[in-house]
C-alpha positions as CSV (number, residue, x, y, z in Angstrom):
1,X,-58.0,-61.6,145.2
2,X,-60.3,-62.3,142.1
3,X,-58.6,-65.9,142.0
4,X,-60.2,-66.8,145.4
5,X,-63.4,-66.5,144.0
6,X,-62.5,-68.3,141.1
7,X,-62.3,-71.5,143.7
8,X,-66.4,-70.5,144.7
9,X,-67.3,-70.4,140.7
10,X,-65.4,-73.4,139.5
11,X,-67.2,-76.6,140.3
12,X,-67.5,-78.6,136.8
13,X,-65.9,-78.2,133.4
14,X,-68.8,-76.6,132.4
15,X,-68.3,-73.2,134.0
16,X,-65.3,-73.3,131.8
17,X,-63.5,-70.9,130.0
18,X,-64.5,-68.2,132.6
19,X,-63.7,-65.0,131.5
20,X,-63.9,-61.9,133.1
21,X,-62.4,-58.5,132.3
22,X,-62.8,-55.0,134.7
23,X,-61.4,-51.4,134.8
24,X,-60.1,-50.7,138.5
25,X,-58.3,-48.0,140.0
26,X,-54.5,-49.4,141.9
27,X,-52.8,-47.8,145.1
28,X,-49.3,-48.4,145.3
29,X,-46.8,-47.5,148.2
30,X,-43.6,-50.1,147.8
31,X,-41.7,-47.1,145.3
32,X,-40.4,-43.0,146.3
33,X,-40.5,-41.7,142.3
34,X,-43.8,-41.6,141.1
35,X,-43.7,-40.1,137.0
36,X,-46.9,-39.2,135.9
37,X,-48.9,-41.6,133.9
38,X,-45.7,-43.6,133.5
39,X,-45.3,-44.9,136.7
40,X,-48.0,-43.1,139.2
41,X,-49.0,-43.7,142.5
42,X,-52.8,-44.3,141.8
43,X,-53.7,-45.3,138.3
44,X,-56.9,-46.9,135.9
45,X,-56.1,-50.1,134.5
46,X,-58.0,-52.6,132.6
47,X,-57.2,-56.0,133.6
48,X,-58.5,-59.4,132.6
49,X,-58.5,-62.8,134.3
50,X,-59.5,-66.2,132.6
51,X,-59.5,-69.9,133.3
52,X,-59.5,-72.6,130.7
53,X,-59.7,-76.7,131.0
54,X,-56.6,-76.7,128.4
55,X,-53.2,-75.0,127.9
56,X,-53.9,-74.5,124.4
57,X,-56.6,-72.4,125.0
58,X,-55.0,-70.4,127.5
59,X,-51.7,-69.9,124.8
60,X,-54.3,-68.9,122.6
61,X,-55.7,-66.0,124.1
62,X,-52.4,-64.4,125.3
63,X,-51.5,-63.7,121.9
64,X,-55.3,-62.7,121.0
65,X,-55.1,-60.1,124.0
66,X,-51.3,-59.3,122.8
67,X,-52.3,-58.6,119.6
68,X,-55.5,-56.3,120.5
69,X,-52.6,-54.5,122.7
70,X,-50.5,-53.9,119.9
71,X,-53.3,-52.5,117.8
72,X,-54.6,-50.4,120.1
73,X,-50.6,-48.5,120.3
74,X,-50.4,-48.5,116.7
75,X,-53.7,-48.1,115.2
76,X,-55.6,-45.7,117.5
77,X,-52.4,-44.2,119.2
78,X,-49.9,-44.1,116.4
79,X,-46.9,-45.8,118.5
80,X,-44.9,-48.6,117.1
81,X,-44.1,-51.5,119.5
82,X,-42.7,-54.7,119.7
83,X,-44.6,-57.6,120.4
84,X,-42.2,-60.4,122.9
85,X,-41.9,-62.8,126.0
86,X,-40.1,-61.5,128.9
87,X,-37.4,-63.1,130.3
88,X,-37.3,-65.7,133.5
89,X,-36.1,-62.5,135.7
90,X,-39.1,-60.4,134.0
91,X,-42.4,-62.7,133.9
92,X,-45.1,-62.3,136.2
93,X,-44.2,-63.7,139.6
94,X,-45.6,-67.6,139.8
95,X,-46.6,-67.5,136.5
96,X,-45.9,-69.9,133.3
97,X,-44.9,-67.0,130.9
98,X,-45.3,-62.9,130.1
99,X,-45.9,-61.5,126.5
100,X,-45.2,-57.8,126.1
101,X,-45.4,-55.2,124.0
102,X,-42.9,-52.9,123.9
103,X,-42.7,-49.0,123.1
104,X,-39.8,-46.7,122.5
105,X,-39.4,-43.4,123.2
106,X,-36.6,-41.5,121.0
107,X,-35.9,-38.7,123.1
108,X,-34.7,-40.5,125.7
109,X,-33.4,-43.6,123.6
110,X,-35.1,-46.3,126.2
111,X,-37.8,-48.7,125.6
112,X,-40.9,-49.1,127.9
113,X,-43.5,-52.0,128.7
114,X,-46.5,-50.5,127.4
115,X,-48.4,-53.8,128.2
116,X,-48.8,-57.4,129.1
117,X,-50.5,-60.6,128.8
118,X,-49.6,-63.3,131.1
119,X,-50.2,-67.0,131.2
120,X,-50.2,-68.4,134.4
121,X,-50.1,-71.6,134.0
122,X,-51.9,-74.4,136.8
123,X,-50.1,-72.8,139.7
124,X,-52.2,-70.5,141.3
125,X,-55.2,-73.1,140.6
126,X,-53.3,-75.5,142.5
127,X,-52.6,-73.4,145.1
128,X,-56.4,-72.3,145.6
129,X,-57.8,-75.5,144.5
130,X,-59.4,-74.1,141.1
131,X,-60.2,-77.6,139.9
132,X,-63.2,-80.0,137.8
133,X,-63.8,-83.2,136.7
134,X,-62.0,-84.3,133.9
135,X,-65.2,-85.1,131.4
136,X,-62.9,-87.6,129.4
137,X,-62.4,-89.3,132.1
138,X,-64.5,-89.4,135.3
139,X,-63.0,-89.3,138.4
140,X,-59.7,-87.9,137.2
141,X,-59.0,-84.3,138.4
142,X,-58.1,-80.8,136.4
143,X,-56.5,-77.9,137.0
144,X,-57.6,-75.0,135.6
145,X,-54.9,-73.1,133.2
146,X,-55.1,-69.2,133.9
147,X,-54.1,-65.8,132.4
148,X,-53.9,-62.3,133.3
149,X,-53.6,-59.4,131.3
150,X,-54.0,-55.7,131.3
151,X,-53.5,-52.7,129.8
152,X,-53.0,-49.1,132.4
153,X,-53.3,-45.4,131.8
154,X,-49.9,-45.5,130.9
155,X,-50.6,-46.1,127.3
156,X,-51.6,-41.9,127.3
157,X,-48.0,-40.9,128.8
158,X,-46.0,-43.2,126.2
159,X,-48.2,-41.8,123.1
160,X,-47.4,-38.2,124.7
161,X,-43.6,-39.2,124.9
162,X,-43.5,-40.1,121.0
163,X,-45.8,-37.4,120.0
164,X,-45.2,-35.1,122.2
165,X,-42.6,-31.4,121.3
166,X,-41.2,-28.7,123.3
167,X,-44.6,-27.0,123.0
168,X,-46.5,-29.7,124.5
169,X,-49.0,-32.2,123.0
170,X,-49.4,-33.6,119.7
171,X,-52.3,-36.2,119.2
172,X,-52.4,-38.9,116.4
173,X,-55.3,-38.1,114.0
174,X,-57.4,-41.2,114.9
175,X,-57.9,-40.2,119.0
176,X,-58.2,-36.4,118.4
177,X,-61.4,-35.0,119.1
178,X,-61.1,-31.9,116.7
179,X,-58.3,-32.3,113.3
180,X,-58.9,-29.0,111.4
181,X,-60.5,-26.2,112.7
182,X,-61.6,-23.0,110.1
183,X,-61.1,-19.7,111.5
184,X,-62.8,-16.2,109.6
185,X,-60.0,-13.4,109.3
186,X,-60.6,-10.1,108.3
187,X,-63.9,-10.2,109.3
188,X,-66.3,-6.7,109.5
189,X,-70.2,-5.5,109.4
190,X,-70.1,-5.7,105.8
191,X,-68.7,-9.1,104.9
192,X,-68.8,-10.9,108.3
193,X,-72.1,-13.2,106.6
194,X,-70.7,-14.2,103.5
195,X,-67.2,-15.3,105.6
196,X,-69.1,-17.2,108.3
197,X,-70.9,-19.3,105.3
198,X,-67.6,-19.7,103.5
199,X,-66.7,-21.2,106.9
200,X,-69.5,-23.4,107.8
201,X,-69.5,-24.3,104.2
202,X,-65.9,-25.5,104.5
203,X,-66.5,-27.5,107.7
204,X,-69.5,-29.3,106.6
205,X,-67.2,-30.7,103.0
206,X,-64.4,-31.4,105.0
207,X,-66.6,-33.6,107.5
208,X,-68.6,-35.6,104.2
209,X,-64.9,-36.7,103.6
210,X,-64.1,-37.7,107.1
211,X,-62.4,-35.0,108.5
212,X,-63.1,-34.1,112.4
213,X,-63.6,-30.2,111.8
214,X,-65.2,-27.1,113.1
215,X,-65.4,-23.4,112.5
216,X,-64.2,-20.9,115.6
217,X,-67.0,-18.2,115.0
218,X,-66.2,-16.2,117.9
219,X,-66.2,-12.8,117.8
220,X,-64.6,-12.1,121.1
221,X,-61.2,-13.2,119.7
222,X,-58.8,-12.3,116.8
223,X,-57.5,-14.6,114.5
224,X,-54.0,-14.9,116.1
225,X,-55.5,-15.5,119.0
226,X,-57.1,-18.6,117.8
227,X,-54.5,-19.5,116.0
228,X,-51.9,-19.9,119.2
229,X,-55.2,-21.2,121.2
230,X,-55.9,-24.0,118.5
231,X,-52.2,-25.0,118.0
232,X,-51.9,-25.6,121.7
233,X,-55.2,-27.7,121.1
234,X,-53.1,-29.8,118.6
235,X,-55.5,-28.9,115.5
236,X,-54.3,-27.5,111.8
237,X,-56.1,-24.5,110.6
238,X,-57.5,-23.1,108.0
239,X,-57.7,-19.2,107.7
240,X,-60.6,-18.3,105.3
241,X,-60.5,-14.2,104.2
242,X,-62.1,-12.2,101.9
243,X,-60.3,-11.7,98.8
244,X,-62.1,-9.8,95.9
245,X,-65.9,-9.1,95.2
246,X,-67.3,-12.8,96.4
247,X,-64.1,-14.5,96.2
248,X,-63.3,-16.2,99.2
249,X,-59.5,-17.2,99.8
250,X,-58.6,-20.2,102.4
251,X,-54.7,-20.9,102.9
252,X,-54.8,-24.3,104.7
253,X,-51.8,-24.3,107.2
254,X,-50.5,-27.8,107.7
255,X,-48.8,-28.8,110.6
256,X,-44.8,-29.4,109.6
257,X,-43.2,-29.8,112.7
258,X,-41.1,-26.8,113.8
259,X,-37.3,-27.3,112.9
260,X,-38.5,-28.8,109.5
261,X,-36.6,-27.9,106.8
262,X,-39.2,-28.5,104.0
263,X,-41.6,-26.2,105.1
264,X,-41.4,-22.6,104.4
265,X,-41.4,-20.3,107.3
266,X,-45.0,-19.1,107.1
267,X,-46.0,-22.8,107.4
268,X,-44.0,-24.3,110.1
269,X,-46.2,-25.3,112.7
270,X,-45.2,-27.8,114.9
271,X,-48.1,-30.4,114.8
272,X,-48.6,-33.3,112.6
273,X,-51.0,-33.3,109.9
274,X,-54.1,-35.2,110.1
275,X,-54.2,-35.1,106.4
276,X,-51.1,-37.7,106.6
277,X,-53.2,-40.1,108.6
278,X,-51.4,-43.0,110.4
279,X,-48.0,-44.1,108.9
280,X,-47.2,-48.2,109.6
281,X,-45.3,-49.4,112.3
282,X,-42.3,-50.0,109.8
283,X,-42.6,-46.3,108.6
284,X,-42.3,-44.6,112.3
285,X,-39.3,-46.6,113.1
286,X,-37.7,-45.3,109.9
């Protein structure tokens, strides 16, 4: 236990606050229904531990971390949750108090802890003897005030439980690798040049205004091939085809999702538009 050590690296109020964050991997045996990433046998977490000469400091960072935990769901992974403290029955076992966030996932109408910040108070530093000099006044003894917090590879299975169809994956704009992706159709000897700059040309003004794109120039594959391989790789596309002389037509299909009734047929995809970027918190429970 990190806390033992903590006991070794303590010896004067001016090794305090210690602070010390790390990304392990956890074995687990004490359950028989593992759910992958939601509640796994072996998973990567990120977990911090600090000690602080004062309660006040150690309040304050719980909500610090809290808060960066509830960014990182709904800024980067597009989930709403619900900052909280857990009940008596729910904190951390020994510790002062637990602050959560928590997610909810609509299909199946529950909420989940997607994660937590604890304070734990003086009582594992009096148990291991985690203790300095009070510099106000020598002679008198401290207890160190601890947290824990952490964050696991759960956070992926809740944003594919809110995001997520019947089809499979759906990735919020902000985390996906690739948002649009151009592909050439009816593409032969004569024109296949003047469509392949149309594309590139395409991809390079879409990524001057910020848009993670890229043009499929294989030639190995037909355009509905691509366009079943790209949906599945949670992108919109963009068909670009010769029209007339050098006019080049591009009919940007945006991702409605597929029982959408404001789309018209030709256009209902099922994946979210990265065009739509990242609605508020207040917006995704509406």
């Amino acid at each position: 236990m990190i806390i033992i050590d903590y006991a070794k690296w303590i010896q004067s109020y001016r090794d305090l606050p210690l602070k010390l964050n790390q990304w392990n991997s956890v074995v687990r045996w004490e359950f028989k229904t593992p759910q992958p990433f939601i509640r796994t046998r072996e998973f990567l977490w990120q977990e911090g531990h600090t000690a602080f000469m004062t309660k006040e400091e150690a309040d304050a960072e719980v909500r610090q971390i809290l808060d960066l935990y509830r960014r990182v769901y709904e800024e980067l992974l597009a989930v709403p949750v619900i900052p909280g403290i857990k009940s008596e029955n729910e904190k951390f076992a020994g510790g002062l108090y637990t602050t959560t966030v928590e997610g909810f996932i609509p299909t199946t109408g529950r909420g989940i802890q997607a994660a937590t910040s604890h304070c734990l108070g003086q009582n594992f530093s009096k148990m291991f003897g985690i203790e300095v000099e009070d510099p106000n006044d020598r002679g008198n003894k401290l207890f160190a005030w601890q947290n824990s917090w952490g964050l696991s590879t759960r956070a992926i299975g809740v944003m594919v439980m809110v995001h997520g169809d019947n089809q499979g994956l759906v990735l919020p704009p902000r985390i996906a690798q690739v948002q649009v992706v151009v592909v050439p159709c009816g593409v032969n000897e004569g024109n296949q040049t003047k469509i392949f700059g149309a594309c590139e040309q395409l991809v390079n003004e879409l990524k001057k205004a910020g848009v993670k794109a890229k043009a499929d120039l294989r030639d190995t594959y037909l355009p509905g091939w691509k366009f079943n391989y790209w949906e599945q790789k949670v992108c919109s596309i963009v068909p670009i085809a010769r029209c007339g002389g050098d006019m080049m037509t591009c009919n940007a299909h945006r991702a409605f999702p597929s029982d959408s009734s404001l789309a018209p047929r030709t256009l209902r995809r099922r994946r979210l538009s990265p065009f739509d970027g990242i609605p508020a918190p207040r917006q995704l429970l509406l």
